[in-house]
Backbone as CSV, one residue per row, in Angstrom:
resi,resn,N_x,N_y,N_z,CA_x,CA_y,CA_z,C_x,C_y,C_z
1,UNK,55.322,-98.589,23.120,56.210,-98.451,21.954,56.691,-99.839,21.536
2,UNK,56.810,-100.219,20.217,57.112,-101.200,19.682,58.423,-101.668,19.695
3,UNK,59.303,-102.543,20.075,60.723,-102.592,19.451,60.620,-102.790,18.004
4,UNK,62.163,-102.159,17.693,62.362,-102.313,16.440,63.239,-103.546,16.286
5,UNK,63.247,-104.013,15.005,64.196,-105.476,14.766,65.397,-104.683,14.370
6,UNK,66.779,-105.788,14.995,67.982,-105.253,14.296,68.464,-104.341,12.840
7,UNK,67.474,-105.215,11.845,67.420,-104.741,10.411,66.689,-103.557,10.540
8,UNK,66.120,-103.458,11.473,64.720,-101.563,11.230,66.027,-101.050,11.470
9,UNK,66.979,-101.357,12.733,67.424,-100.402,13.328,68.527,-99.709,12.372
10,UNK,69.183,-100.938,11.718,70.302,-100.848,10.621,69.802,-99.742,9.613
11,UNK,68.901,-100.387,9.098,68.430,-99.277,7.935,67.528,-98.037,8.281
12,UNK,67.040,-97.670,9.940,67.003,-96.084,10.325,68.550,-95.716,10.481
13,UNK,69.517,-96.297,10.940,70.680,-95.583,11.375,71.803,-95.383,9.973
14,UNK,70.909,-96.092,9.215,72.265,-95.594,7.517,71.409,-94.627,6.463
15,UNK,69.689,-94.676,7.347,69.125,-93.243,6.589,69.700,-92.297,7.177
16,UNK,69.998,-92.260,8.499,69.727,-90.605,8.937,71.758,-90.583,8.847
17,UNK,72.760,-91.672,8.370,73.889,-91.547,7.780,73.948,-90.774,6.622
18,UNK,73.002,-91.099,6.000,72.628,-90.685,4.394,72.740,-89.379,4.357
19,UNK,71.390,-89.214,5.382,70.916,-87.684,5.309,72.548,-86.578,5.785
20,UNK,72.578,-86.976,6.843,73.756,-86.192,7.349,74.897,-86.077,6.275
21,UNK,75.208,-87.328,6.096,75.826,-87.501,4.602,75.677,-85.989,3.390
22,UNK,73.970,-86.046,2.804,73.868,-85.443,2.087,73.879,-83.554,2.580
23,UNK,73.616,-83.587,3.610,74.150,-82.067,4.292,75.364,-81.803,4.039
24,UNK,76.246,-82.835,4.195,77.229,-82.431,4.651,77.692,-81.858,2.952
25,UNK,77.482,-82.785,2.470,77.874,-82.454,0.522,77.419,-80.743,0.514
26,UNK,75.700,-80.569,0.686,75.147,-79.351,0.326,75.742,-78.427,0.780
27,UNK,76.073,-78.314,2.244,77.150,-77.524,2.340,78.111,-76.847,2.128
28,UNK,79.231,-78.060,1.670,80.239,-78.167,1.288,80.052,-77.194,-0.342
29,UNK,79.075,-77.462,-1.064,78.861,-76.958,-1.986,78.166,-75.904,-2.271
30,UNK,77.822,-75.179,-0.853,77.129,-74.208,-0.737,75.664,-74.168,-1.560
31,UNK,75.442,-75.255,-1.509,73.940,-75.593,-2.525,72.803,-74.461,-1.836
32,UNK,72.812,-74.209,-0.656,71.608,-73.919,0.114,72.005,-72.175,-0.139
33,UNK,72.848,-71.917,0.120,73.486,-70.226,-0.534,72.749,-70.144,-1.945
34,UNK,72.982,-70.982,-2.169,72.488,-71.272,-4.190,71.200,-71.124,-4.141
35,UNK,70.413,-72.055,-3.398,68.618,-72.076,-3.752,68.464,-70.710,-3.178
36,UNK,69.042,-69.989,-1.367,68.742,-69.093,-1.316,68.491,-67.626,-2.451
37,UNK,69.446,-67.968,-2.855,69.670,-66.690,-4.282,68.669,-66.888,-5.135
38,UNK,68.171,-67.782,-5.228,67.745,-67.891,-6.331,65.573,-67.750,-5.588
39,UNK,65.681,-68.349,-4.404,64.270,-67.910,-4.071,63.893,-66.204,-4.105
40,UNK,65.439,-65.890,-2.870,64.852,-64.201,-3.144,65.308,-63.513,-4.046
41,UNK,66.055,-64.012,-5.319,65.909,-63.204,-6.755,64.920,-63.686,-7.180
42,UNK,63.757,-64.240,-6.869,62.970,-64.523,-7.751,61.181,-63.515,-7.857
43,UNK,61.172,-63.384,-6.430,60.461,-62.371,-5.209,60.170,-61.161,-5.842
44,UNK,61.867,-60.510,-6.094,62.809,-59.306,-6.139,62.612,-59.501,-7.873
45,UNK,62.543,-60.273,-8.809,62.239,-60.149,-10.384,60.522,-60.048,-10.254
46,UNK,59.724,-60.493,-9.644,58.455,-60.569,-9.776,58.210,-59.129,-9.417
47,UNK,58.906,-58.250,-8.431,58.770,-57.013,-7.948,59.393,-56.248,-9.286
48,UNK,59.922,-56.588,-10.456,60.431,-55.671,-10.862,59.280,-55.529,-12.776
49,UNK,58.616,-56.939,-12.542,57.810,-57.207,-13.526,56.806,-56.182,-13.330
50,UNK,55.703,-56.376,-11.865,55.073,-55.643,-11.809,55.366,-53.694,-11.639
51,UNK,56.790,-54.016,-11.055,57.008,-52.317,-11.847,56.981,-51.626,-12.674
52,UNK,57.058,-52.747,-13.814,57.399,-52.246,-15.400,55.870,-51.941,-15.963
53,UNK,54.897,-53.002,-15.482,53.375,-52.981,-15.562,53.074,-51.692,-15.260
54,UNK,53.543,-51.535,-13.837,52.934,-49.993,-13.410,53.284,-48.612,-14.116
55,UNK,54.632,-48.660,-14.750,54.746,-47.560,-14.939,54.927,-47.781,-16.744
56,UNK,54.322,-48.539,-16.857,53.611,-48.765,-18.560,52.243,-48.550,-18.534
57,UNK,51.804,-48.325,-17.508,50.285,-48.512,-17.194,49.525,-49.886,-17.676
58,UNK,50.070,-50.519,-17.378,49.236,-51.638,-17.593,48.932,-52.325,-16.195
59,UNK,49.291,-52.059,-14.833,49.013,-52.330,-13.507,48.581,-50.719,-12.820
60,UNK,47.505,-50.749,-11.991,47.233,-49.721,-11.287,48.247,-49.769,-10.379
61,UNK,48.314,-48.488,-9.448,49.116,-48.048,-8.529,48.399,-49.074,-7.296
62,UNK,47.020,-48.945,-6.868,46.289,-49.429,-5.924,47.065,-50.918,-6.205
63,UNK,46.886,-51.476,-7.449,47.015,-53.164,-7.831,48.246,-53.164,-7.617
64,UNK,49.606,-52.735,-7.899,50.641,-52.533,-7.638,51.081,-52.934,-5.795
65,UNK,49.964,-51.971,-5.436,50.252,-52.266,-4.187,50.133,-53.199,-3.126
66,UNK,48.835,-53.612,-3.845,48.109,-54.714,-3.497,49.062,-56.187,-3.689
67,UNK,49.740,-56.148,-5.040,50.273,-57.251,-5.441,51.876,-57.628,-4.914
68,UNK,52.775,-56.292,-4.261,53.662,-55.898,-4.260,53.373,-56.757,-2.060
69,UNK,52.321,-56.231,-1.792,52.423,-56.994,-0.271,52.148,-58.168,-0.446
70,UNK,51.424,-58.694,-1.347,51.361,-60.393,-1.047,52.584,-60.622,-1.279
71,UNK,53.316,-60.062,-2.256,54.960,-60.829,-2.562,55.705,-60.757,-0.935
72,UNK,55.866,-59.730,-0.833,56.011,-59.342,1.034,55.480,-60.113,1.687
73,UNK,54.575,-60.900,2.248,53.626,-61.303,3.144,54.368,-63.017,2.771
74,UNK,55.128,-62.918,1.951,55.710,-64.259,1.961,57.475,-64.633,1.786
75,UNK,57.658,-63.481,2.227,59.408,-63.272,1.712,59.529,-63.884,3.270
76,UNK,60.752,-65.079,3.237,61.369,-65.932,4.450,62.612,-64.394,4.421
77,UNK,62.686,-64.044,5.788,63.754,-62.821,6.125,65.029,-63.041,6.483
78,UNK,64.728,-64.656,6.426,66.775,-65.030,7.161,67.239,-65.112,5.590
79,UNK,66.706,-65.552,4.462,66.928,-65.729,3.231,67.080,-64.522,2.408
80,UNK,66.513,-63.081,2.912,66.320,-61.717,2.528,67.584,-60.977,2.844
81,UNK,68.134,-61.442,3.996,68.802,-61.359,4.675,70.663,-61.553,4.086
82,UNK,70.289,-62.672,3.682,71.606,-63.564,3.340,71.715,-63.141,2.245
83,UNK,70.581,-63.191,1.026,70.545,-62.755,-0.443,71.246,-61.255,-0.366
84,UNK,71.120,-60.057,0.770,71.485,-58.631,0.165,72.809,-58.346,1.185
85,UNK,73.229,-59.771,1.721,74.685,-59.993,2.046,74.845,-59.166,3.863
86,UNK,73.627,-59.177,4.260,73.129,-58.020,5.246,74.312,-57.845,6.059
87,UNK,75.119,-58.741,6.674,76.024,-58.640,7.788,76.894,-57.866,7.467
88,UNK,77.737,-57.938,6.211,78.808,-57.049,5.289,78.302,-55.700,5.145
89,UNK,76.996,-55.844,4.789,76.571,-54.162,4.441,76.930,-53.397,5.912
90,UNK,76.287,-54.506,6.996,76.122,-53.390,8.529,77.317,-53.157,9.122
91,UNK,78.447,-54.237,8.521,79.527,-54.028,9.763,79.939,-53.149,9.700
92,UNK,80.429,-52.512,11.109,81.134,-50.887,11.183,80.623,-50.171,10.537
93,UNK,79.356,-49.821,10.028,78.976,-48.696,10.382,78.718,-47.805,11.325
94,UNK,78.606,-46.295,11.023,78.001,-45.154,12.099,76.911,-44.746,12.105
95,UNK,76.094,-44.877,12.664,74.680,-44.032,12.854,74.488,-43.103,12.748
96,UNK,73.705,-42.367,12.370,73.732,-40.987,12.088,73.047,-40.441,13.312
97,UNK,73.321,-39.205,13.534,72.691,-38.434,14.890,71.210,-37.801,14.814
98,UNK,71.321,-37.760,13.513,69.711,-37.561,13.118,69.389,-38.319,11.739
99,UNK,67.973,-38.565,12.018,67.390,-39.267,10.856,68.305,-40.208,10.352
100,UNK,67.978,-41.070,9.174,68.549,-42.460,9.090,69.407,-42.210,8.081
101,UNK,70.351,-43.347,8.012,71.517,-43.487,7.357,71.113,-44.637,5.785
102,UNK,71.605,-44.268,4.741,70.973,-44.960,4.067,72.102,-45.926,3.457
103,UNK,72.039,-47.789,3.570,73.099,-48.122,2.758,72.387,-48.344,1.432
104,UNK,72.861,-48.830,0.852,73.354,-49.685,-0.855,73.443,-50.957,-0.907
105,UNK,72.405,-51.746,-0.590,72.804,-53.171,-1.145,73.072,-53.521,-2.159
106,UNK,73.826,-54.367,-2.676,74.609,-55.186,-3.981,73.741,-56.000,-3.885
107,UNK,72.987,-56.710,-5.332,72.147,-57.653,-5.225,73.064,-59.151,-6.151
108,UNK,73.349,-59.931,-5.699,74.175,-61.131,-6.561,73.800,-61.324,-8.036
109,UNK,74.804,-61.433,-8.793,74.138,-62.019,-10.087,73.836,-63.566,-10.117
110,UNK,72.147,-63.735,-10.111,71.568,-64.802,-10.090,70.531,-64.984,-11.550
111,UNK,70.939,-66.386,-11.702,69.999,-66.273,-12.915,68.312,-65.911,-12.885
112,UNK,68.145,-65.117,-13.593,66.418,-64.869,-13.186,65.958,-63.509,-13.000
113,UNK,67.313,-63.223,-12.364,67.044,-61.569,-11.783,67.922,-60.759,-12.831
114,UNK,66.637,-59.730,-13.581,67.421,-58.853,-14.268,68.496,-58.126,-13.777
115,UNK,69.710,-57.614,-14.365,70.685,-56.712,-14.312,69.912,-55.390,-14.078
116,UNK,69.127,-54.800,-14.873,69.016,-53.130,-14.948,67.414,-53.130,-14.383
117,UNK,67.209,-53.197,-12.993,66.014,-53.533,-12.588,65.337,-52.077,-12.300
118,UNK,64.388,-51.672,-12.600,63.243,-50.706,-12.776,62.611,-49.933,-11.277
119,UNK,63.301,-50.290,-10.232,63.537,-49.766,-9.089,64.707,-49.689,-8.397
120,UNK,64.880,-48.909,-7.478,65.937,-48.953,-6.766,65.787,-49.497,-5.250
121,UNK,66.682,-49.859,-4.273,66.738,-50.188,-3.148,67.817,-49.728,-2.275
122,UNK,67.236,-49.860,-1.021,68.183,-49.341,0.101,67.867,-49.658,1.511
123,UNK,68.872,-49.692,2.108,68.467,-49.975,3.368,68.555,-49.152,4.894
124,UNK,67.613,-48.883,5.314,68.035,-47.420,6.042,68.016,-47.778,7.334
125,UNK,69.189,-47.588,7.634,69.306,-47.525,9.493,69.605,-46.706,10.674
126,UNK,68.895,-47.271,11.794,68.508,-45.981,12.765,68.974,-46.765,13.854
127,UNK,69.213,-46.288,15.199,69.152,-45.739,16.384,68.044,-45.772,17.103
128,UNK,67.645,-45.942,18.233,66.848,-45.426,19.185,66.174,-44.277,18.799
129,UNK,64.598,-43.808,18.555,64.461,-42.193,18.547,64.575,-42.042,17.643
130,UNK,65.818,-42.115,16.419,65.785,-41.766,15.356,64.619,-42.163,14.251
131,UNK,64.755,-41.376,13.397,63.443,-41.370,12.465,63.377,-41.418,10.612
132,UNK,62.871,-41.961,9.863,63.015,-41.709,8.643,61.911,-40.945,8.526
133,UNK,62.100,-39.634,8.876,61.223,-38.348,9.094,59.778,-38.456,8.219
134,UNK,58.563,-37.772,8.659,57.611,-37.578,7.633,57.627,-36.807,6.220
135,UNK,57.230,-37.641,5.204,57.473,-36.923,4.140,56.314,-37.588,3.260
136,UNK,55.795,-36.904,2.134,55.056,-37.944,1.253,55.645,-37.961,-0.049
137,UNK,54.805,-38.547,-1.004,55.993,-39.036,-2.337,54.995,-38.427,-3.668
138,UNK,55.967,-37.789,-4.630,55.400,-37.452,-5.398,55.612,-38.050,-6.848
139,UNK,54.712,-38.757,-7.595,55.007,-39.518,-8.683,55.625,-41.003,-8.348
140,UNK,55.893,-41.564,-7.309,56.268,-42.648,-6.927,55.554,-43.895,-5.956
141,UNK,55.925,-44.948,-6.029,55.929,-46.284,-6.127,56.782,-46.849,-5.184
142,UNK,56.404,-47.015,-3.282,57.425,-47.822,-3.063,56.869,-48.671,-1.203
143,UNK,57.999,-49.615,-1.457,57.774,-50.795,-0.305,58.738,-50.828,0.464
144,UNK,58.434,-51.337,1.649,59.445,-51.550,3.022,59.057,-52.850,3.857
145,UNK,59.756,-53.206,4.016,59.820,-54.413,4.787,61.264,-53.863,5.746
146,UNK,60.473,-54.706,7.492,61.342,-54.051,8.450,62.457,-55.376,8.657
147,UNK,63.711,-55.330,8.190,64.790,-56.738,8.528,65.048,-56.554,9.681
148,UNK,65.249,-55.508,10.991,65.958,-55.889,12.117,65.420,-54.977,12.842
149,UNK,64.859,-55.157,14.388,64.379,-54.466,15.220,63.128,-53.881,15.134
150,UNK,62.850,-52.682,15.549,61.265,-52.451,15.833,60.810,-51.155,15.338
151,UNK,60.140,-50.394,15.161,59.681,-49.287,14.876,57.973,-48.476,15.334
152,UNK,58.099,-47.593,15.312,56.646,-47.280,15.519,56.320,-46.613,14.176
153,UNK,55.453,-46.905,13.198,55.499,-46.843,11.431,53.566,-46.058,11.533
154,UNK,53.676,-44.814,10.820,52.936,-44.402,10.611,52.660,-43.784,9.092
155,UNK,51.241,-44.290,8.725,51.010,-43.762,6.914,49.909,-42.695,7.413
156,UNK,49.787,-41.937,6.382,48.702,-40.632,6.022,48.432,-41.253,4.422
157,UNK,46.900,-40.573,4.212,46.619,-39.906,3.051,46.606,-38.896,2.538
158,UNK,47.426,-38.474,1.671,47.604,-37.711,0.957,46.341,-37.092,0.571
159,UNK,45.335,-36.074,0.756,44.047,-35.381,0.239,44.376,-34.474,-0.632
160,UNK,45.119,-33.444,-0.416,44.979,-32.173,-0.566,45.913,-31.003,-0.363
161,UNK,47.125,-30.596,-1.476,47.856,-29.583,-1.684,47.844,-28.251,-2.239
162,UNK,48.475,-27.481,-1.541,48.613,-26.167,-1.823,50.146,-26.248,-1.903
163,UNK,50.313,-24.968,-2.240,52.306,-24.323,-2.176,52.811,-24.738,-0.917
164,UNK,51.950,-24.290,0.069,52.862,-24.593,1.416,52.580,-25.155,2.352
165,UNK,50.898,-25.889,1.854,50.307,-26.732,2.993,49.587,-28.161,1.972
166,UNK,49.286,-29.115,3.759,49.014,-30.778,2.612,47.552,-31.114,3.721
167,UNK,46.983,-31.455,3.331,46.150,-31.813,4.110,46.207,-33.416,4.249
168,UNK,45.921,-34.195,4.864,46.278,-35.496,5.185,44.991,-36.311,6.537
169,UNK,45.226,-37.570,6.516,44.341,-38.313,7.419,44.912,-39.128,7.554
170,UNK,45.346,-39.778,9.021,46.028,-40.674,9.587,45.086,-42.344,8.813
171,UNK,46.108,-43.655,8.815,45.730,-44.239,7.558,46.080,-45.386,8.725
172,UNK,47.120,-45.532,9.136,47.954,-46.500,9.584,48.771,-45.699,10.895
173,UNK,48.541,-46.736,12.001,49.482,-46.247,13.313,49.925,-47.548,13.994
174,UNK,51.414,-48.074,13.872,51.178,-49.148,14.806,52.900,-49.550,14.887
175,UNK,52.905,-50.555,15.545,54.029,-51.191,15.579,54.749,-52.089,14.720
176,UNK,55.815,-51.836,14.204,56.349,-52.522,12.634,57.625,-53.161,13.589
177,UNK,57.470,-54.811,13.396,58.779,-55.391,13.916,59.297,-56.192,12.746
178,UNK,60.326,-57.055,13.350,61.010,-57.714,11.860,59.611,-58.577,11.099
179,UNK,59.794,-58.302,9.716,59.115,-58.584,8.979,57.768,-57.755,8.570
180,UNK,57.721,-56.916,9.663,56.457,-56.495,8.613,56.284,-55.509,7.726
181,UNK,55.327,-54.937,6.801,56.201,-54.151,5.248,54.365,-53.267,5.509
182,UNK,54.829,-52.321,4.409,54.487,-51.313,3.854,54.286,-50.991,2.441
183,UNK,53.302,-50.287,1.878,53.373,-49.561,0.592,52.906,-48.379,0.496
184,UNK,53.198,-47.727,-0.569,52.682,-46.181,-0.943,52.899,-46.461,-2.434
185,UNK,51.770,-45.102,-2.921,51.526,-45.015,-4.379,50.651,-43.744,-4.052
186,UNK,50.865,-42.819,-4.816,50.157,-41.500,-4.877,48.990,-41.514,-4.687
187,UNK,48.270,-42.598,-4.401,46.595,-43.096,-4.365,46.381,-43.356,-2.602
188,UNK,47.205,-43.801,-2.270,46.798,-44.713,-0.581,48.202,-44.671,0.097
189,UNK,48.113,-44.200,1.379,49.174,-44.749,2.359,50.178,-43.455,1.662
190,UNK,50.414,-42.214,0.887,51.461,-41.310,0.072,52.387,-41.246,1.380
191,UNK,51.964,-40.402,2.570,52.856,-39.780,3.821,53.243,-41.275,4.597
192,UNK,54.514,-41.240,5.271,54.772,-41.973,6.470,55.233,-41.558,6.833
193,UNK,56.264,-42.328,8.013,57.152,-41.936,9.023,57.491,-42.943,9.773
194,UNK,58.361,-43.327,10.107,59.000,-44.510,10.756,60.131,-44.305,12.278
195,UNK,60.021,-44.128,13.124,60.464,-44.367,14.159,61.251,-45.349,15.085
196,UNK,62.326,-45.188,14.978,62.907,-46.485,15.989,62.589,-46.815,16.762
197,UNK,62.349,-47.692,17.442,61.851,-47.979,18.669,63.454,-48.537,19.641
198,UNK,64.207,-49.250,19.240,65.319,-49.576,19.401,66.819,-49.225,18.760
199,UNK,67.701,-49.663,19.249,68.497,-49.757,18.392,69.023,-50.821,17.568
200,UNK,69.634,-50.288,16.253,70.367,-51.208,15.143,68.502,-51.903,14.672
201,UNK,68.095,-50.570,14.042,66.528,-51.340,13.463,67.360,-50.961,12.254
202,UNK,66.284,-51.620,11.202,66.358,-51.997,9.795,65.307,-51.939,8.977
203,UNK,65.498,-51.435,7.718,64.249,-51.156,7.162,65.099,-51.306,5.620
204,UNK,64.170,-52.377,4.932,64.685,-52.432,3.533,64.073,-51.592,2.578
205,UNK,64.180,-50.701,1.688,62.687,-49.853,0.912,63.326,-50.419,-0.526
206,UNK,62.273,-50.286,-1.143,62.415,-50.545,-2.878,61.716,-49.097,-3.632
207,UNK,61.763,-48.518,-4.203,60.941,-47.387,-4.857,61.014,-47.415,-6.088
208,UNK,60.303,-46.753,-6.837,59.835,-47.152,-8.237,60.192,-45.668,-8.709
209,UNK,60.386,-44.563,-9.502,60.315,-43.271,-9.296,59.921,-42.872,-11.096
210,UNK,59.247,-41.979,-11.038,58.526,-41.621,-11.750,57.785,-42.762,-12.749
211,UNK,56.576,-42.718,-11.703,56.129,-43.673,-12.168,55.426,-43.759,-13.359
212,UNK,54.587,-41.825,-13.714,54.153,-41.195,-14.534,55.546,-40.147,-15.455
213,UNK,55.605,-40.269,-16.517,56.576,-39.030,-17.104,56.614,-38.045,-16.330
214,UNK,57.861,-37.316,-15.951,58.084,-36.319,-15.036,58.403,-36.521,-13.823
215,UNK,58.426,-35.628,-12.823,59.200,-34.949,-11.585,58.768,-35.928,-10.685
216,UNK,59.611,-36.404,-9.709,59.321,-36.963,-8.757,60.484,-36.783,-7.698
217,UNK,59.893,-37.174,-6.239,60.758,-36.670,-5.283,59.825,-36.782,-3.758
218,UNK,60.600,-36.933,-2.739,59.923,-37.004,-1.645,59.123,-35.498,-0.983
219,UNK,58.259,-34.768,-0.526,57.369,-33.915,-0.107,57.879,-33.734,1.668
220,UNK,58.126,-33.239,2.486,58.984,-33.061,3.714,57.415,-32.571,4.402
221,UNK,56.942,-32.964,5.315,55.837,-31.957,5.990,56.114,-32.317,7.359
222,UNK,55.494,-31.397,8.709,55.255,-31.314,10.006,54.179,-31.949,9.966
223,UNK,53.502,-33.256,10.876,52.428,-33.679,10.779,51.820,-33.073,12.037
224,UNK,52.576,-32.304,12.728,51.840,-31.762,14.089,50.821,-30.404,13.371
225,UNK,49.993,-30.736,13.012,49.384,-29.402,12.518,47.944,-28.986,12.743
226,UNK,47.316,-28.525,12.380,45.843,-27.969,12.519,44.696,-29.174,12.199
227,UNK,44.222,-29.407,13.445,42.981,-30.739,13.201,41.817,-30.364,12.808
228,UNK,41.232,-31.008,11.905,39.964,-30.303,10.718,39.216,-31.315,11.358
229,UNK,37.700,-31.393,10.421,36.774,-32.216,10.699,37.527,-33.485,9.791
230,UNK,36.592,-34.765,10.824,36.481,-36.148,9.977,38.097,-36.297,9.968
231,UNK,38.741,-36.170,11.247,40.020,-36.716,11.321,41.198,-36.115,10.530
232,UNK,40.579,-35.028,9.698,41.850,-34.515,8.727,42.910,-33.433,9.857
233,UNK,43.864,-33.239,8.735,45.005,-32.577,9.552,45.785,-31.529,9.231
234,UNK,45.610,-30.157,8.446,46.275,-29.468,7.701,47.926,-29.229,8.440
235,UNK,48.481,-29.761,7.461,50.199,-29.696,7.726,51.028,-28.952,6.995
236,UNK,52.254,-28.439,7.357,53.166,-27.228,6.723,54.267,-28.525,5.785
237,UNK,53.947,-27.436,4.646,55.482,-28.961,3.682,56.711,-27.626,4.462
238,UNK,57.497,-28.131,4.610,59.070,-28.049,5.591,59.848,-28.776,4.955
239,UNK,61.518,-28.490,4.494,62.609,-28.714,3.741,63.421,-30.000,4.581
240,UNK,64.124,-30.683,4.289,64.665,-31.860,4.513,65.504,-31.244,5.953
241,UNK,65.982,-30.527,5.939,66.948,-30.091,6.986,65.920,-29.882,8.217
242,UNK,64.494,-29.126,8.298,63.637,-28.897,9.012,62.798,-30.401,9.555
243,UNK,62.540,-31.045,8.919,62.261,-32.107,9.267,62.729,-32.983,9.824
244,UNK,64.263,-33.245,9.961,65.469,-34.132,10.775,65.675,-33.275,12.082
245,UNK,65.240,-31.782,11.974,65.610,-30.934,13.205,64.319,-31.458,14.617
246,UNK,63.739,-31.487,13.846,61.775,-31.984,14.414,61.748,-32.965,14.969
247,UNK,61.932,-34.091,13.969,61.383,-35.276,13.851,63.206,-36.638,13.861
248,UNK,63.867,-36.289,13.060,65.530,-37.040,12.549,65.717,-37.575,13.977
């Protein structure tokens, strides 16, 4: 290693003055709160562009989905985090004894991010065991990304309805920890189910709802059901209360 001359040393020790210096300002001014807001309102407006696409039809559901995880596949989560004020939303809450509890995030007014945004959001939290039960989606559009703890996250395809039965094919089975996300669109991935694996997990969802004119709403089914050929699965649709009794 080289020595440095007095003068190197002077002018490394009044840069890294500087620098500390200039932290200390950003801070002080909450500058870094500021860029935060403004990276993940920016994420969160790009998610709300391509919503408007989709349900103008000018973006497919598949493309939607497609475009909706790359935005995901790059969201920083301590910044996701801070932007939907996460600590305030969780404190003192109660868990629910079955199936998940859903909050309400407040999103900041930041420049960039529309006011009357074209989806909704929420954040649903569980318990150990507990479950955001199986259900699939009808007429809708939506994403999850996991903010805290672990899950065991399972998708179906949607094939094939009757009045009181769905036929379906396992799509996706695996382990969802912080950060990793999800989509559905009446085309791919319709059924899930999400499982705690721990406690105080987290799951952010965004949904789009009627994405086509008309009715939309979540579909409740038993996925324990009758195994067909080629992996299919005929399942009973079951009412919200039946499904938290099962599965919650």
């Amino acid at each position: 290693m080289q020595p440095i001359s007095r003068r190197e040393f002077q002018q490394q020790t009044l840069g890294s003055l500087l620098t500390w210096s200039l932290l200390d300002t950003l801070f002080a001014r909450n500058a870094f709160a500021d860029e935060v807001k403004l990276i993940a309102s920016r994420w969160l407006a790009d998610i709300n562009a391509m919503s408007l696409d989709l349900k103008g039809k000018k973006l497919a559901p598949l493309e939607w989905q497609k475009q909706v995880e790359q935005l995901l596949a790059r969201v920083d989560l301590p910044e996701l985090l801070q932007f939907i004020n996460f600590d305030k939303l969780t404190a003192g809450i109660t868990m629910q004894e079955q199936g998940e509890l859903s909050l309400r995030p407040k999103f900041p007014q930041v420049e960039g991010l529309p006011t009357n945004l074209v989806y909704g959001s929420q954040v649903f939290a569980l318990n150990k065991d507990r479950s955001v039960v199986p259900h699939g989606h009808d007429n809708m559009a939506t994403a999850f990304i996991v903010l805290k703890g672990n899950f065991h996250g399972r998708h179906y395809d949607r094939l094939e309805d009757d009045k009181t039965h769905m036929i379906i094919t396992p799509t996706i089975d695996g382990t969802f920890g912080a950060g990793a996300y999800s989509t559905v669109s009446d085309l791919k991935d319709n059924v899930h189910w999400f499982q705690a694996k721990e406690d105080q997990s987290y799951i952010f969802n965004i949904h789009v709802m009627s994405v086509k004119p008309g009715g939309t709403g979540r579909v409740y089914i038993d996925p324990n059901g009758e195994k067909l050929a080629g992996g299919k699965i005929k399942v009973r649709k079951i009412d919200h209360a039946q499904a938290n009794k099962l599965y919650g």
